[in-house]
C-alpha positions as CSV (number, residue, x, y, z in Angstrom):
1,X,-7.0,11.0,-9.3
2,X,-4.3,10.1,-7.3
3,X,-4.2,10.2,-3.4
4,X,-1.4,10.0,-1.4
5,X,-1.2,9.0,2.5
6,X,2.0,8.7,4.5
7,X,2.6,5.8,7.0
8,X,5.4,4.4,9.1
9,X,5.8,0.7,9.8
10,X,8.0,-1.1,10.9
11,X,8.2,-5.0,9.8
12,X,9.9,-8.1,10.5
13,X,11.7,-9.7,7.7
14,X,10.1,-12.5,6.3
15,X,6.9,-11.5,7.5
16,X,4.3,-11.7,4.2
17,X,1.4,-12.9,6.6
18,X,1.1,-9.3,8.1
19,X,-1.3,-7.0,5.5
20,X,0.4,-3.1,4.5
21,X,-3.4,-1.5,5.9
22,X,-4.0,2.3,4.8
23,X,-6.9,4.9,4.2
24,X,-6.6,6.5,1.5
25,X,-7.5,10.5,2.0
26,X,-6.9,13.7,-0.1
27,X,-7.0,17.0,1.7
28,X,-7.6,15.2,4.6
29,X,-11.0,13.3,3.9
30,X,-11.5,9.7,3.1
31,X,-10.8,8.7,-0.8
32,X,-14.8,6.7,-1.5
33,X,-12.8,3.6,-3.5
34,X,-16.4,2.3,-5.0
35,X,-15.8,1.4,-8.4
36,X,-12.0,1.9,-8.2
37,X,-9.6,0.0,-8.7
38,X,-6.8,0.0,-6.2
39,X,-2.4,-0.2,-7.3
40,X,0.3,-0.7,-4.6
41,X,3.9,-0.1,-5.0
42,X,7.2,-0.7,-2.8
43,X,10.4,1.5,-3.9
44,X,13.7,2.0,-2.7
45,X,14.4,5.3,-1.6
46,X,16.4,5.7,-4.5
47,X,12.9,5.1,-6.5
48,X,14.2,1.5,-7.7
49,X,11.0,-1.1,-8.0
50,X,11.0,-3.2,-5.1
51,X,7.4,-4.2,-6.3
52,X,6.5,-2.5,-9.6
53,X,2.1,-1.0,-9.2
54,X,0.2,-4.0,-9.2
55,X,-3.3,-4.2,-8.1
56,X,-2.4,-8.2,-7.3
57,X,-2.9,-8.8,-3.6
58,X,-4.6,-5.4,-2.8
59,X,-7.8,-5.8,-1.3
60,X,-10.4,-2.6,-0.6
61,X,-11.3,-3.8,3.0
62,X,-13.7,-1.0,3.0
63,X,-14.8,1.3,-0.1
64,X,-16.9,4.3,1.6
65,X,-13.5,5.0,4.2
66,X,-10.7,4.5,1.9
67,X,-9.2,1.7,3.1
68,X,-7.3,-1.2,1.8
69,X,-4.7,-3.9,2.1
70,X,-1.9,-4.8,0.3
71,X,-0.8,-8.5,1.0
72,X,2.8,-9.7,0.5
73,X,3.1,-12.7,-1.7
74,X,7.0,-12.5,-1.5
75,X,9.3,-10.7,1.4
76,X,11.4,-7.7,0.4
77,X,14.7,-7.8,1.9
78,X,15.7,-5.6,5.1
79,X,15.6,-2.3,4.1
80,X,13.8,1.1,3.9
81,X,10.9,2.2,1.1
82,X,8.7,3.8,0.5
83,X,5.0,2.3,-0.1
84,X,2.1,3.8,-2.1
């Protein structure tokens, strides 16, 4: 299964202290993440990898709603991409 959300935000660059936060939801509804296991990725609009799917530094911050957190070990540089 794959679910998709869409979220603007805007960051600082440099900042890797700040979580990427997002609830997960297909048609609308909450993805339940119990027993999942959770990928983020960061491309360039062109679809480059910024930062190939990993499931390092994602944390489920609650299962039942569909959210998570990505945290940043490294800063990507000024740009726009798209994250999912």
């Amino acid at each position: 299964m794959t679910a998709n959300t869409r979220k603007m935000e805007l960051r600082t660059v440099g900042d890797q202290r700040t979580p990427f936060a997002a609830t997960l939801q297909q048609d609308g509804s909450a993805v339940n993440l119990t027993s999942m296991t959770v990928k983020f990725a960061l491309d360039e609009l062109d679809g480059t990898d910024v930062i190939a799917a990993t499931d390092s530094g994602v944390t489920i911050t609650d299962a039942s709603a569909g959210e998570v957190q990505y945290t940043f070990s490294t800063s990507p540089p000024a740009g726009t991409y798209a994250a999912y």
